[in-house]
ROFI-492184 format. One record per residue (C-alpha): residue number from 1; residue in three letters; chain; x, y, z. Coordinates in nm, 3 decimals, padded with zeros to 5 digits. Layout:
N
bamar->NUM; votor->ALA; marlum->A; px->X; py->Y; pz->Z
...
END
This chain:
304
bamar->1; votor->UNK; marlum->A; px->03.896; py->-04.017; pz->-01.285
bamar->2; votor->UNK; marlum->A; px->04.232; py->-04.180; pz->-01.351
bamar->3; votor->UNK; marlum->A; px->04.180; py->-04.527; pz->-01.545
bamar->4; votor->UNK; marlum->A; px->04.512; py->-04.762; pz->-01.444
bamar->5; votor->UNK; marlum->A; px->04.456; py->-05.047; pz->-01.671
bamar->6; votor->UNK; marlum->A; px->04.732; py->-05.345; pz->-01.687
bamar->7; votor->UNK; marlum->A; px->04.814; py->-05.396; pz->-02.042
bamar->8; votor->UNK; marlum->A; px->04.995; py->-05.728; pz->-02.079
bamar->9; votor->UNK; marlum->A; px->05.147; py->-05.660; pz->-02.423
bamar->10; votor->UNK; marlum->A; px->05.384; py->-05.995; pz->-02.520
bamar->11; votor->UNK; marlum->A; px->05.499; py->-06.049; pz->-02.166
bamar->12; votor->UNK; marlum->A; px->05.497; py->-06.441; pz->-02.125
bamar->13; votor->UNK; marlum->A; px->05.466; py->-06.460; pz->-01.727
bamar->14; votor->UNK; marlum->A; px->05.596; py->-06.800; pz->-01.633
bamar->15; votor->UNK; marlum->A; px->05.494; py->-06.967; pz->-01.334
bamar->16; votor->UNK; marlum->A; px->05.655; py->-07.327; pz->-01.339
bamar->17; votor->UNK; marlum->A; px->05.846; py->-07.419; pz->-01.002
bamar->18; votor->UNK; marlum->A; px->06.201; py->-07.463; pz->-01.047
bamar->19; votor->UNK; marlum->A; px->06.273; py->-07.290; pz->-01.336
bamar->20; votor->UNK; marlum->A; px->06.567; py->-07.101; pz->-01.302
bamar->21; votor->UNK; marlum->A; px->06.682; py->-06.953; pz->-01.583
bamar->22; votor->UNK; marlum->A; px->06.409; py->-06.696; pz->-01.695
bamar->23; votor->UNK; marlum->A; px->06.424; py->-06.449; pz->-01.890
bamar->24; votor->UNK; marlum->A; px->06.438; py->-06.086; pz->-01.693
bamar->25; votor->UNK; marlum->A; px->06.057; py->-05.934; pz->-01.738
bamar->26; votor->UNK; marlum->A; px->06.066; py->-05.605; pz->-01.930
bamar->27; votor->UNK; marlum->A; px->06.061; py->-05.324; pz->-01.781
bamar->28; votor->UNK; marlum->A; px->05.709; py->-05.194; pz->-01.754
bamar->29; votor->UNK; marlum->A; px->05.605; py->-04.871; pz->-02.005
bamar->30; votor->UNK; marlum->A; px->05.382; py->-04.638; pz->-01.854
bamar->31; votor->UNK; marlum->A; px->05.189; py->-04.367; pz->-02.065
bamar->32; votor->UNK; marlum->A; px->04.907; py->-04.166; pz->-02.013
bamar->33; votor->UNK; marlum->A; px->04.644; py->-04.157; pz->-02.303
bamar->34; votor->UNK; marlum->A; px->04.450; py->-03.841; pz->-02.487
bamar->35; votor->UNK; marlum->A; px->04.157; py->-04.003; pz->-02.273
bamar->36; votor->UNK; marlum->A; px->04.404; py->-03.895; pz->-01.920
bamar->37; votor->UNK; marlum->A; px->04.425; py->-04.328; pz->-01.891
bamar->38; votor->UNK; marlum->A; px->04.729; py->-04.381; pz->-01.692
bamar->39; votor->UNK; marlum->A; px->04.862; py->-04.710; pz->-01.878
bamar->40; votor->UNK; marlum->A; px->05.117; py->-04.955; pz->-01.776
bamar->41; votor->UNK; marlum->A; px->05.196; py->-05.172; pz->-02.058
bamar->42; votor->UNK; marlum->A; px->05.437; py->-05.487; pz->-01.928
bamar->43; votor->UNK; marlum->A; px->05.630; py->-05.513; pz->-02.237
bamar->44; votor->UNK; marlum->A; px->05.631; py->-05.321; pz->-02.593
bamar->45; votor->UNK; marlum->A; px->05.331; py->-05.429; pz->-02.809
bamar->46; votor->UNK; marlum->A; px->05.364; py->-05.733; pz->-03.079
bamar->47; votor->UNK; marlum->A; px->05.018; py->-05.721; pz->-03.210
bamar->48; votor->UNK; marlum->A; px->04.867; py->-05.407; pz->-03.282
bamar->49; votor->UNK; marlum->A; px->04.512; py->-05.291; pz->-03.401
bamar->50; votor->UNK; marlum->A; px->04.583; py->-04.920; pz->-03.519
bamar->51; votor->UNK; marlum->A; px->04.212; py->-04.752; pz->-03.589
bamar->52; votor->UNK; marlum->A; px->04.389; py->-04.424; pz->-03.638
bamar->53; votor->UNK; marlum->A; px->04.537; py->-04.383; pz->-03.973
bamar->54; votor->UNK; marlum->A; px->04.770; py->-04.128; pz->-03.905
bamar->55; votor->UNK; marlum->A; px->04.855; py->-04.340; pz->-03.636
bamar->56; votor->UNK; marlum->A; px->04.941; py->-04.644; pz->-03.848
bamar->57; votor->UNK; marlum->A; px->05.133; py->-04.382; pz->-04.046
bamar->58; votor->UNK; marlum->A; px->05.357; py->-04.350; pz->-03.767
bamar->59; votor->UNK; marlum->A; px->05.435; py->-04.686; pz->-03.697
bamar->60; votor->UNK; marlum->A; px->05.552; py->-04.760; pz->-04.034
bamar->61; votor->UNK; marlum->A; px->05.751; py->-04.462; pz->-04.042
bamar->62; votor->UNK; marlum->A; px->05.924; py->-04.578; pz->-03.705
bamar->63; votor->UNK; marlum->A; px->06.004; py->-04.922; pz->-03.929
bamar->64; votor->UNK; marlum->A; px->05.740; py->-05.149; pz->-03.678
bamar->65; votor->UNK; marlum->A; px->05.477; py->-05.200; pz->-03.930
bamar->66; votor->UNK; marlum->A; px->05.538; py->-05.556; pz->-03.936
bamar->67; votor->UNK; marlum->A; px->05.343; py->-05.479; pz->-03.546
bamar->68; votor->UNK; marlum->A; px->05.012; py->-05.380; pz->-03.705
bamar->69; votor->UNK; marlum->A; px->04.827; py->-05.683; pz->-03.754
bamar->70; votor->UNK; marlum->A; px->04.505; py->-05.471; pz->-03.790
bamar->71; votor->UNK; marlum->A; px->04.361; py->-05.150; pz->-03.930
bamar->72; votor->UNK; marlum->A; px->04.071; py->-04.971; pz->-04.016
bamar->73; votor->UNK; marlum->A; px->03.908; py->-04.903; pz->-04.359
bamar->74; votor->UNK; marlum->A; px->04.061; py->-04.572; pz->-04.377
bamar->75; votor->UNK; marlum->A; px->04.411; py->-04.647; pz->-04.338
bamar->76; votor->UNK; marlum->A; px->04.589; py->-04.650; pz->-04.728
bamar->77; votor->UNK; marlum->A; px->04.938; py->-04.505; pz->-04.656
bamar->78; votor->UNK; marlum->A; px->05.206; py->-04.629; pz->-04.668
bamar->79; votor->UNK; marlum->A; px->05.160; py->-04.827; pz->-04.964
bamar->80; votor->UNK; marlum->A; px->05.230; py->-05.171; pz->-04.730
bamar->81; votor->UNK; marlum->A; px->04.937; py->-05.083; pz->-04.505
bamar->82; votor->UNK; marlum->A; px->04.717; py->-05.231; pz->-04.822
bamar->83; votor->UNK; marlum->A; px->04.814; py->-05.589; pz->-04.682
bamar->84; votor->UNK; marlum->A; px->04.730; py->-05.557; pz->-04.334
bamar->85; votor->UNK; marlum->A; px->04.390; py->-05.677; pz->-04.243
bamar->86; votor->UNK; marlum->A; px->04.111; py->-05.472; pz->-04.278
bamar->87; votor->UNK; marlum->A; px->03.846; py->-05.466; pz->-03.933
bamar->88; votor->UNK; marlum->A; px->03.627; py->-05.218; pz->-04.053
bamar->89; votor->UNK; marlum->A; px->03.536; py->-04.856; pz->-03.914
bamar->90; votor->UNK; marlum->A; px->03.782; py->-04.665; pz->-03.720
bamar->91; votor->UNK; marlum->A; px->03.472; py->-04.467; pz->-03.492
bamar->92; votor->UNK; marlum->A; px->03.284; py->-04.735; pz->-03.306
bamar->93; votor->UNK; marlum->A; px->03.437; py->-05.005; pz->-03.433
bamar->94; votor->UNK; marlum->A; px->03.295; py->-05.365; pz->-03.446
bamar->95; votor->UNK; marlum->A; px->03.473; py->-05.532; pz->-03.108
bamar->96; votor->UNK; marlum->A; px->03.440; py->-05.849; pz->-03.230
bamar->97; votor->UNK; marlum->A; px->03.598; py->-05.792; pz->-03.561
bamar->98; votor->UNK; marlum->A; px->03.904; py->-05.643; pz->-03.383
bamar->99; votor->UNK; marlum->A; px->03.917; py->-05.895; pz->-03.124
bamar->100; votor->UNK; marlum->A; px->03.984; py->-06.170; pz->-03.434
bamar->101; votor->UNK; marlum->A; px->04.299; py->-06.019; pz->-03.476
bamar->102; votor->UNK; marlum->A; px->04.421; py->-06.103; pz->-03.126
bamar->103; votor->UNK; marlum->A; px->04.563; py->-05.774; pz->-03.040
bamar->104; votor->UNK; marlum->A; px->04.758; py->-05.718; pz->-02.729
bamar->105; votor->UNK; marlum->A; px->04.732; py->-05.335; pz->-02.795
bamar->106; votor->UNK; marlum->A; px->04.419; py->-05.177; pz->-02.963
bamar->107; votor->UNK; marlum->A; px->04.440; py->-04.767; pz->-03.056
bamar->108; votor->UNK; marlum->A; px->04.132; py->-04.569; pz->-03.106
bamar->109; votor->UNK; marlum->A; px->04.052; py->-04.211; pz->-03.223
bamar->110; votor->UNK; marlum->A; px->04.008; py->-03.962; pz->-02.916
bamar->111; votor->UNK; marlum->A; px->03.653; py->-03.787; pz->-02.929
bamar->112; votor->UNK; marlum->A; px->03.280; py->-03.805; pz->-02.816
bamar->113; votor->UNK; marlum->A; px->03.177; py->-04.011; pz->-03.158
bamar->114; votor->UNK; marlum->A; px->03.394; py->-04.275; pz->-03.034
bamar->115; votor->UNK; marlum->A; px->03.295; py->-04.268; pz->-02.667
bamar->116; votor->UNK; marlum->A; px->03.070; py->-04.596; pz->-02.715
bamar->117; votor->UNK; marlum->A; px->03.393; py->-04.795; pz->-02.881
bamar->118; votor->UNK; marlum->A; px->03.585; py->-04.727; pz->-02.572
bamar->119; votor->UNK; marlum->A; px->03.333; py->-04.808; pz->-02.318
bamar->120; votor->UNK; marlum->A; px->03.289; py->-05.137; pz->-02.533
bamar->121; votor->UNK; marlum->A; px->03.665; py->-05.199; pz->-02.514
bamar->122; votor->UNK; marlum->A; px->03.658; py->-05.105; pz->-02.161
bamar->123; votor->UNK; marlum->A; px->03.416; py->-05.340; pz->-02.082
bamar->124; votor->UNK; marlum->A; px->03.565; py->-05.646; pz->-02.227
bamar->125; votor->UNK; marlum->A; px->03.893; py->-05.533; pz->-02.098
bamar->126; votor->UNK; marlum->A; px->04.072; py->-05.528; pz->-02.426
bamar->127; votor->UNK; marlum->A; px->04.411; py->-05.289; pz->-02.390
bamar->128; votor->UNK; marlum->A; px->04.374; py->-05.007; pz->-02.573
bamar->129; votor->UNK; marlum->A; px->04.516; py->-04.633; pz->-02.560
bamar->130; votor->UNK; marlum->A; px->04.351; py->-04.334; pz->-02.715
bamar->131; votor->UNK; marlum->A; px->04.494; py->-04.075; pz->-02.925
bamar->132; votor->UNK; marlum->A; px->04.374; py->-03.727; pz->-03.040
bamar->133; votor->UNK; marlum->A; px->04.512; py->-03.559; pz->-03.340
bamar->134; votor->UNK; marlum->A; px->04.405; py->-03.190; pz->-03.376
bamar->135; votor->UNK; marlum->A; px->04.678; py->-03.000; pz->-03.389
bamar->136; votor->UNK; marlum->A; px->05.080; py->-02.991; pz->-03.438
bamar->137; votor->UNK; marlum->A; px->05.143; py->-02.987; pz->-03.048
bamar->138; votor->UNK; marlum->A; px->04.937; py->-03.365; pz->-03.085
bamar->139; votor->UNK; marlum->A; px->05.153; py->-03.492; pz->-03.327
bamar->140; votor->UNK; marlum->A; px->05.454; py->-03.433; pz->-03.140
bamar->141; votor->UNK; marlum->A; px->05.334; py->-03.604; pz->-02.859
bamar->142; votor->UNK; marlum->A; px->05.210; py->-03.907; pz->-03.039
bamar->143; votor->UNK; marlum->A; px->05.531; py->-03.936; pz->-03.254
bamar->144; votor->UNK; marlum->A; px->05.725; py->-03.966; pz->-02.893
bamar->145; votor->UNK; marlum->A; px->05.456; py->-04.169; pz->-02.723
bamar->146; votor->UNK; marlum->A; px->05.439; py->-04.423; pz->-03.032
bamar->147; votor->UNK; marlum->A; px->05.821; py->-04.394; pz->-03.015
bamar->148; votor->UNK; marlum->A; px->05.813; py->-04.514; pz->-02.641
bamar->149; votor->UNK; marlum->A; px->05.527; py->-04.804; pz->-02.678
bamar->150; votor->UNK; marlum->A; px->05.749; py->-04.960; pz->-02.977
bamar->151; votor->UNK; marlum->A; px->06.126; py->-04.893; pz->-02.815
bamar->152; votor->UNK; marlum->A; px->06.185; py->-04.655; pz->-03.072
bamar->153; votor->UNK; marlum->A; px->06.249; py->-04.363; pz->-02.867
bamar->154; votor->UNK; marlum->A; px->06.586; py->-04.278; pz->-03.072
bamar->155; votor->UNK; marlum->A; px->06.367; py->-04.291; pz->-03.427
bamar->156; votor->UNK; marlum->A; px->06.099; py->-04.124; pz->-03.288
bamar->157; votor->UNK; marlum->A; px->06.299; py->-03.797; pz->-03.208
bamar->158; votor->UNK; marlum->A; px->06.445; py->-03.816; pz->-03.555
bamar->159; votor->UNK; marlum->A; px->06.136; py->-03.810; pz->-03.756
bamar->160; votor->UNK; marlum->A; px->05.955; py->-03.542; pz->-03.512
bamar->161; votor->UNK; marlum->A; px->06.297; py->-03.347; pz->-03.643
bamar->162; votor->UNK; marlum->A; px->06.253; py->-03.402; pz->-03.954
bamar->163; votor->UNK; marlum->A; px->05.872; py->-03.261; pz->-03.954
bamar->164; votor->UNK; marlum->A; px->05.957; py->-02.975; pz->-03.718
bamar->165; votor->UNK; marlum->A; px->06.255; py->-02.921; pz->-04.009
bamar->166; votor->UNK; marlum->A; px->06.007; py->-02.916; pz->-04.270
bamar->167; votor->UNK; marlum->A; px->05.774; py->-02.713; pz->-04.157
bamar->168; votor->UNK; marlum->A; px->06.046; py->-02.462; pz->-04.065
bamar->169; votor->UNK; marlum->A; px->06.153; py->-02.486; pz->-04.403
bamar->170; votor->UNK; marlum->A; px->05.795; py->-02.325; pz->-04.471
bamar->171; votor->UNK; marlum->A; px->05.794; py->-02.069; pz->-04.264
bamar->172; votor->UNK; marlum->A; px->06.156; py->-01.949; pz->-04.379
bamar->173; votor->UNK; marlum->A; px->06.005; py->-01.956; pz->-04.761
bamar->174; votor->UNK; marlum->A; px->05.682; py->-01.729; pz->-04.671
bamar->175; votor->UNK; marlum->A; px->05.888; py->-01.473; pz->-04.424
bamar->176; votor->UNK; marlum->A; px->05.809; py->-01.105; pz->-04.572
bamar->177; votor->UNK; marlum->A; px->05.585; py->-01.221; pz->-04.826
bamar->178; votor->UNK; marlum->A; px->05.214; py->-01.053; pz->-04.816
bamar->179; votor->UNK; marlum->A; px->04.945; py->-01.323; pz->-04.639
bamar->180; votor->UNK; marlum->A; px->04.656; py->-01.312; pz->-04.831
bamar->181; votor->UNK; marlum->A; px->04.325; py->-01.367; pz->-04.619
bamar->182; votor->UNK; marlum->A; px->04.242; py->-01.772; pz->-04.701
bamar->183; votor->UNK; marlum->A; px->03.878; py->-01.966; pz->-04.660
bamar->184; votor->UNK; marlum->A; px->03.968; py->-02.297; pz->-04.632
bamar->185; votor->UNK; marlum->A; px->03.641; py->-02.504; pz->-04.786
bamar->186; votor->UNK; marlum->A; px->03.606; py->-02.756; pz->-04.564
bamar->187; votor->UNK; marlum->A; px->03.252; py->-02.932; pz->-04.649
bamar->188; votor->UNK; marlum->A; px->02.923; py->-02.828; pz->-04.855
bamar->189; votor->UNK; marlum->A; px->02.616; py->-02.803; pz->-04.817
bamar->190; votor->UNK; marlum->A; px->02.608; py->-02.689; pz->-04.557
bamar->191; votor->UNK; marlum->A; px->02.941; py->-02.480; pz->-04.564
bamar->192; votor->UNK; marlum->A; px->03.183; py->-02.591; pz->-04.325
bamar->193; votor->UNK; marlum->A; px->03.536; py->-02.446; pz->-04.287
bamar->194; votor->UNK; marlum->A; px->03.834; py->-02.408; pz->-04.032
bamar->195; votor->UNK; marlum->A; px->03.867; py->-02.290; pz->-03.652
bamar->196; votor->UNK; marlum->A; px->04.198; py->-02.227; pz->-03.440
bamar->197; votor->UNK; marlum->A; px->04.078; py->-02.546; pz->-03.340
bamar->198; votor->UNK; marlum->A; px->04.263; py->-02.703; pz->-03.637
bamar->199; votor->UNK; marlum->A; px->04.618; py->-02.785; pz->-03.745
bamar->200; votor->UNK; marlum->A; px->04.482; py->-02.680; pz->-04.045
bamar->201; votor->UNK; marlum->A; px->04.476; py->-02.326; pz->-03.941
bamar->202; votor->UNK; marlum->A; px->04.818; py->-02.352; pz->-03.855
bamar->203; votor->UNK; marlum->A; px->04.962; py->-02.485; pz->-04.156
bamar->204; votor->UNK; marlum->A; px->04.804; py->-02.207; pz->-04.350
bamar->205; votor->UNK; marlum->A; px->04.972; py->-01.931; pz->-04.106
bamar->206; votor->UNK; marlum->A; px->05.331; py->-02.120; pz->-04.136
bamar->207; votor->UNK; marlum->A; px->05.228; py->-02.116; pz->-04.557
bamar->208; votor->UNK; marlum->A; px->05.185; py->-01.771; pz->-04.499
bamar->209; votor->UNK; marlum->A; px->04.808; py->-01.687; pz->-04.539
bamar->210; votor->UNK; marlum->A; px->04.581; py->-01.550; pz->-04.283
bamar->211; votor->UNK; marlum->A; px->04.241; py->-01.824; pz->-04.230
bamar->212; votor->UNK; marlum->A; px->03.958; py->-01.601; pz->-04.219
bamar->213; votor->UNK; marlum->A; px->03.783; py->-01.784; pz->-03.945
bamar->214; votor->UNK; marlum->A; px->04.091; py->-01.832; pz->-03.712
bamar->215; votor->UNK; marlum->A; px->03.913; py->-01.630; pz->-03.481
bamar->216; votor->UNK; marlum->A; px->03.643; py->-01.892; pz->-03.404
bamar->217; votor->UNK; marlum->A; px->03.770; py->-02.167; pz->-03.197
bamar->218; votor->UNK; marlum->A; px->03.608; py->-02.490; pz->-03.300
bamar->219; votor->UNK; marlum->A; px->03.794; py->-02.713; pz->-03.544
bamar->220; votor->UNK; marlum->A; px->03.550; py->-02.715; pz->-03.821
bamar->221; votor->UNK; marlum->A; px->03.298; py->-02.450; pz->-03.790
bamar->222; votor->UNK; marlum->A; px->02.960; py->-02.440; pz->-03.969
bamar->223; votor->UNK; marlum->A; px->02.956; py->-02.073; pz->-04.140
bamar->224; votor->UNK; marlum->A; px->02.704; py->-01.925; pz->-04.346
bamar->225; votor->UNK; marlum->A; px->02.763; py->-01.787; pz->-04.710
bamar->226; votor->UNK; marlum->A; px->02.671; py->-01.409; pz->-04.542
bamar->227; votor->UNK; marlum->A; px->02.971; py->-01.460; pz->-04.324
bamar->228; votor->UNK; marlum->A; px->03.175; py->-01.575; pz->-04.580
bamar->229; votor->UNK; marlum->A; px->03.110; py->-01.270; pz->-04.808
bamar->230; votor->UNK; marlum->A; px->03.172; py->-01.049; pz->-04.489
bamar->231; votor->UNK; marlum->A; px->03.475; py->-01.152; pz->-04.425
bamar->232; votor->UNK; marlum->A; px->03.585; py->-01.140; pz->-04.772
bamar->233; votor->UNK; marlum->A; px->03.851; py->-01.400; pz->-04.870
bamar->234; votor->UNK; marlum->A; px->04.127; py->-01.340; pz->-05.128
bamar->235; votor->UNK; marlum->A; px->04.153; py->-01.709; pz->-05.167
bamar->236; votor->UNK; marlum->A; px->03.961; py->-02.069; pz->-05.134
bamar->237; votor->UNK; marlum->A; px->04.144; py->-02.344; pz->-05.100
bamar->238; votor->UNK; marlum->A; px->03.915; py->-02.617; pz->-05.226
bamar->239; votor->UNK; marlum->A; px->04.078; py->-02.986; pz->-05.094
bamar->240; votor->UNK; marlum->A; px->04.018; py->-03.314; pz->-05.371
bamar->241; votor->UNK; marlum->A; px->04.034; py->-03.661; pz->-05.348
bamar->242; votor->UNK; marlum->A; px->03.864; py->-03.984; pz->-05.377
bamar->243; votor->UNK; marlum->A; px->03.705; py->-03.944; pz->-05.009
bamar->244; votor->UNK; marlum->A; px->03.559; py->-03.628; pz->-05.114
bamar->245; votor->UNK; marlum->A; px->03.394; py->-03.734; pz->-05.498
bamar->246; votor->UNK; marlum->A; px->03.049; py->-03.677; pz->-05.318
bamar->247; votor->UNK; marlum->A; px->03.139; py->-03.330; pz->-05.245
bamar->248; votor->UNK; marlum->A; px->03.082; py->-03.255; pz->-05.608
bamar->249; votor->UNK; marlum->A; px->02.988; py->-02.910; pz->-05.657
bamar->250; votor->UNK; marlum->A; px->03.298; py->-02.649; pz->-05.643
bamar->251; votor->UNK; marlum->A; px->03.264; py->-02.313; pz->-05.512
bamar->252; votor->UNK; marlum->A; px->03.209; py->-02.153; pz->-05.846
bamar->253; votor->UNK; marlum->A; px->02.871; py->-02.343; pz->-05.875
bamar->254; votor->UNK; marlum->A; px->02.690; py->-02.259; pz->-05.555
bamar->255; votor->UNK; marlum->A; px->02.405; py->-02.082; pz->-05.548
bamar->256; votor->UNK; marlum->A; px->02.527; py->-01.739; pz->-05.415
bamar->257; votor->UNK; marlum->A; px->02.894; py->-01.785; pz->-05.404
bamar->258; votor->UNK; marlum->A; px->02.969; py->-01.575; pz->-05.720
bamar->259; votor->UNK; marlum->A; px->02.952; py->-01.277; pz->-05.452
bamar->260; votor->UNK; marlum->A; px->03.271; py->-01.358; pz->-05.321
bamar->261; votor->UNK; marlum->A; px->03.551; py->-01.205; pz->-05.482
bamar->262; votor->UNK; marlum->A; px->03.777; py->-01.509; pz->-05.481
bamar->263; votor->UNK; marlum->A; px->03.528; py->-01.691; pz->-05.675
bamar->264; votor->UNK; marlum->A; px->03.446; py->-01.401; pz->-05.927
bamar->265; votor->UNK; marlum->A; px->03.830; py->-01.344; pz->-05.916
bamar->266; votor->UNK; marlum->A; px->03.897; py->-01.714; pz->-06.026
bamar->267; votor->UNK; marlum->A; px->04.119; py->-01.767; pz->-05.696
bamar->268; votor->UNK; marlum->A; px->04.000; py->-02.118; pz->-05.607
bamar->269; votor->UNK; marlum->A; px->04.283; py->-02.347; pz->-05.599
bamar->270; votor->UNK; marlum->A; px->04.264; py->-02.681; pz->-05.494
bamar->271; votor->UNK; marlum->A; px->04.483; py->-02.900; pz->-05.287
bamar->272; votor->UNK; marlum->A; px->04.502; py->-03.325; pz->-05.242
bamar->273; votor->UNK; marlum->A; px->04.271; py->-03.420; pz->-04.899
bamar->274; votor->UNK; marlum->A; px->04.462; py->-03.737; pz->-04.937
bamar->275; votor->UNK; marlum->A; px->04.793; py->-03.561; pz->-04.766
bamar->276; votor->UNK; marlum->A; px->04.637; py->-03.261; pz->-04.622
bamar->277; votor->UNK; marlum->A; px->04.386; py->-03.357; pz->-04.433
bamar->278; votor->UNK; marlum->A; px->04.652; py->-03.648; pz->-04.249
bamar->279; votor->UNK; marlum->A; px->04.791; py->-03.504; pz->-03.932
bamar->280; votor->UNK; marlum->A; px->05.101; py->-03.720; pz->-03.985
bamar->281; votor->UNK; marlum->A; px->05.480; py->-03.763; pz->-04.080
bamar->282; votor->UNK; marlum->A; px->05.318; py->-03.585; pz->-04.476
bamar->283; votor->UNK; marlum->A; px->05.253; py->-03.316; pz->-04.273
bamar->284; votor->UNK; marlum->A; px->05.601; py->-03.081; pz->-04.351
bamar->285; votor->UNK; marlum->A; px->05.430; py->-03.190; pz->-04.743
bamar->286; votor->UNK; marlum->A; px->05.128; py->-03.054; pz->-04.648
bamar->287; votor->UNK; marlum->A; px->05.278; py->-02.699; pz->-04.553
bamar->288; votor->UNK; marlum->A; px->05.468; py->-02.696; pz->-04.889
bamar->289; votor->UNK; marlum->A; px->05.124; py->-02.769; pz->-05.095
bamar->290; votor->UNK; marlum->A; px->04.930; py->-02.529; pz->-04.937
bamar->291; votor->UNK; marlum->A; px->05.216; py->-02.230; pz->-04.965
bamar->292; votor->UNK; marlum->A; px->05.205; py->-02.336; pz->-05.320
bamar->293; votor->UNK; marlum->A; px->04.839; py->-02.264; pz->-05.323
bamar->294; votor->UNK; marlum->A; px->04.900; py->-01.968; pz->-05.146
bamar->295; votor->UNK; marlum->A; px->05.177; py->-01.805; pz->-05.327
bamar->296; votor->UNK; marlum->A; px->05.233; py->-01.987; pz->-05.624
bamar->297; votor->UNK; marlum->A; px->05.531; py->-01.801; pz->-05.728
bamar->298; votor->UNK; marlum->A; px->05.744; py->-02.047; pz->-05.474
bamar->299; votor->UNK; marlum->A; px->05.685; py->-02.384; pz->-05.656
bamar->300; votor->UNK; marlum->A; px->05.952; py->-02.412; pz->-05.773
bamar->301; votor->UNK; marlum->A; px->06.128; py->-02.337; pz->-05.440
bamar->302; votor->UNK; marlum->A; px->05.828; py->-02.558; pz->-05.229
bamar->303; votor->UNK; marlum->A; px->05.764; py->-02.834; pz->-05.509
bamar->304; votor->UNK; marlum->A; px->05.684; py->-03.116; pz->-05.241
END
């Protein structure tokens, strides 16, 4: 089913008799969401709830962030994002708290954990879109369909340029060099990793590894330490940052783990969550960092 929602997003309708000099309505922007919502927005957004971080990211990168009047807990870059108002949880979010804001364009995270936010927004006919980011085909899109809701079609090609540049940039440094076999250490306990699934396995083929679990096609697959071992990584790339200070123990002191050769071998190198795990504009960054873990003989080529 094909949701056709009219979005009025700072369009001022006026319906006074005899007024004759109005201004000429905008022409109407019509998108269609990661949820397959056909929407017509009359009018490019002024007030915008962004519950997608790497969304927010965008906007500010396109030079709108004065838009974003709201954001969710999560969101911390750009710097500037710090003084936009906080509403709370970015998967089923509080309706009421986002409602405060007076939005006249809400965007939520894609995915069945947030199917009960969208419902809710749904229901009390707040405009919203909703955006997936998985992998590097997603962020395209979203950089040109954030670049058409703000009228920044012309920016929006330049920084998708700049990325795809980047990343190129990558792949050029890695061609001919060996690509070590790579388990990417997603969570633990239990252990959770990468799937083709991911833009994470992606990055690590353009940084010129091989992800031993490529071959399974979820995003974040729940492996067991058996499988691990029998598929024998070179290499762990262990990802830090404040989100993750729960996620205390390393590889090196799980029970079990000093079977694998990259842990007896010392190879765990770790990596900052805080830009490689965002599916955003950093994401040219995150290809350098993670080539750098890879094949640390290029940083001084890749230094991000």
């Amino acid at each position: 089913m094909r949701y056709r929602p009219l979005l009025w997003a700072g369009v001022i309708p006026c319906l006074l008799a005899g007024v004759t000099d109005l201004p000429a309505q905008a022409a109407p922007i019509r998108i269609v969401d990661d949820a397959d919502r056909e929407v017509v927005l009359l009018g490019s957004p002024r007030r915008i709830v962004s519950l997608v971080p790497v969304a927010t990211e965008i906007i500010f990168d396109l030079g709108e962030g004065a838009r974003v009047v709201g954001r969710s807990r999560y969101d911390d870059y750009p710097p500037g994002v710090l003084s936009v108002p906080d509403v709370g949880d970015a998967i089923r979010p509080s309706v009421e708290t986002v409602l405060r804001r007076k939005p006249d364009l809400v965007i939520l995270v894609g995915g069945s954990d947030n199917a009960s936010g969208v419902r809710e927004m749904q229901r009390l006919d707040v405009p919203f879109i909703v955006v997936r980011f998985n992998t590097l085909d997603d962020l395209r899109s979203n950089v040109r369909r954030l670049g058409r809701i703000l009228g920044r079609e012309e920016a929006a090609e330049e920084l998708w340029g700049e990325v795809a540049d980047d990343l190129q940039a990558v792949r050029e440094a890695v061609a001919g060099l060996p690509r070590p076999s790579v388990y990417y250490d997603v969570g633990y306990p239990p252990a959770f990793t990468i799937g083709s699934g991911s833009y994470l396995d992606e990055l690590i083929s353009i940084a010129g590894g091989r992800n031993v679990f490529g071959d399974l096609p979820a995003p974040s697959p729940r492996v067991s330490l058996e499988a691990i071992i029998a598929r024998d990584p070179v290499l762990i790339i262990y990802p830090v940052g404040a989100l993750d200070s729960a996620r205390s123990v390393g590889p090196g002191e799980r029970p079990g783990w000093s079977n694998l050769r990259a842990v007896r071998d010392s190879a765990v190198v770790t990596v900052p969550s805080a830009v490689v795990h965002r599916l955003g504009p950093r994401v040219g960054m995150a290809a350098r960092l993670l080539a750098v873990a890879i094949h640390p003989e290029l940083s001084g080529e890749l230094a991000p």
